[in-house]
Steps between C-alpha positions, in 0.01 A plus 500: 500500500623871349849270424375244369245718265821733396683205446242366243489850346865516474498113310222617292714832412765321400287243277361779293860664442640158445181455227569817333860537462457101354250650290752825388770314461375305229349791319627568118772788504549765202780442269743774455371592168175616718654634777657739261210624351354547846838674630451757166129569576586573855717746380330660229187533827757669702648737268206615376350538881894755538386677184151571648608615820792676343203688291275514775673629790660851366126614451485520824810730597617709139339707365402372138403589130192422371698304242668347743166375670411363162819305423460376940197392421581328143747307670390357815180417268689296240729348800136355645377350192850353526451330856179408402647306153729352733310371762271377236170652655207423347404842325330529168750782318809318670474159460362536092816735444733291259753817572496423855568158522752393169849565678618706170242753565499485848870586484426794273259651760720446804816669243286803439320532877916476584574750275271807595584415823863576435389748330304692783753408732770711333250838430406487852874450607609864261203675620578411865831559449434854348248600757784401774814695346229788525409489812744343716851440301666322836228292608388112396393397191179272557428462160791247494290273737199567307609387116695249691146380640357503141805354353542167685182378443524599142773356401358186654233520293707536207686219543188249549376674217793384233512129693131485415597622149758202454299233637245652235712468197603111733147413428528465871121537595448162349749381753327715816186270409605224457670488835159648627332205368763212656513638826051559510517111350693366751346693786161327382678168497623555849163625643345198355733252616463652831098433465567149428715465767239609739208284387744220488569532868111593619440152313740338702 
């Protein structure tokens, strides 16, 4: 009896996986038009997650400025409105922001974020550099590693900031929706066909 019952659970398993990768491999793909403008929010979401940590994490161990809080804190605050823009989540100040969502502006921010990042990155590199002539001329130089830490994800940043500046002056956001709207049309069509298909064989 326990074989024949795992035997019947081991058909039925392989019914349902049969069912569902029938039912996935018939389901609409994105062109490469959206896949790119998926790949380029991705990015944007992971350089700006660097940039925080990057901000974040020398709080922790050096000894800091209160102007250095201040521009930390500036920062990682801008680089969380911009996660938020692009993940699209539904708050009030971010999703009404024209400046946050045309790619022209968008671009500008990111530039600028980029910028004062570089920025930082090379004052903190002279000052650690100065304080560790000072006290110990023969020994390593961490602030290489640190503006190197800064520096990566900045320049990341940067240069999602000028793509979103070209597909800006592209008129490319037009294009972003539209593909938006093909691929939620024919996701609808393929969910409904699926319905009928289902009713159509309860009938039978």
């Amino acid at each position: 009896k326990q074989t024949s019952t795992r035997t019947r659970m081991n058909e039925y398993k392989a019914k349902v996986e049969d069912r569902r990768r029938k039912m996935l491999s018939g389901l609409p793909r994105r062109n490469c038009c959206h896949a790119l403008f998926i790949f380029l929010n991705m990015v944007a979401v992971a350089a700006c997650l660097c940039m925080i940590l990057s901000e974040v994490i020398p709080l922790f161990f050096v000894e800091q400025t209160l102007l250095q809080i201040t521009l930390r804190s500036y920062i990682t605050f801008f680089c969380l409105i911009f996660i938020v823009a692009e993940l699209e989540l539904p708050l009030p100040f971010v999703g009404s922001s024209q400046s946050l969502h045309n790619f022209l502006s968008k671009g500008f921010n990111y530039t600028f974020v980029a910028i004062v990042g570089l920025e930082q990155a090379q004052a903190d590199l002279v000052e650690e550099t100065v304080k560790h002539r000072s006290a110990d001329p023969m020994g390593i130089e961490w602030g290489w590693f640190h503006a190197l830490f800064v520096e990566v994800p900045a320049y990341i940043m940067f240069g999602t900031g000028v793509i979103y500046m070209i597909m800006g002056l592209l008129c490319m956001r037009r294009v972003r929706d539209r593909c938006r709207e093909d691929y939620a049309q024919r996701m609808e069509e393929y969910f409904e066909a699926r319905e009928s298909e289902k009713k159509s064989l309860l009938v039978k």
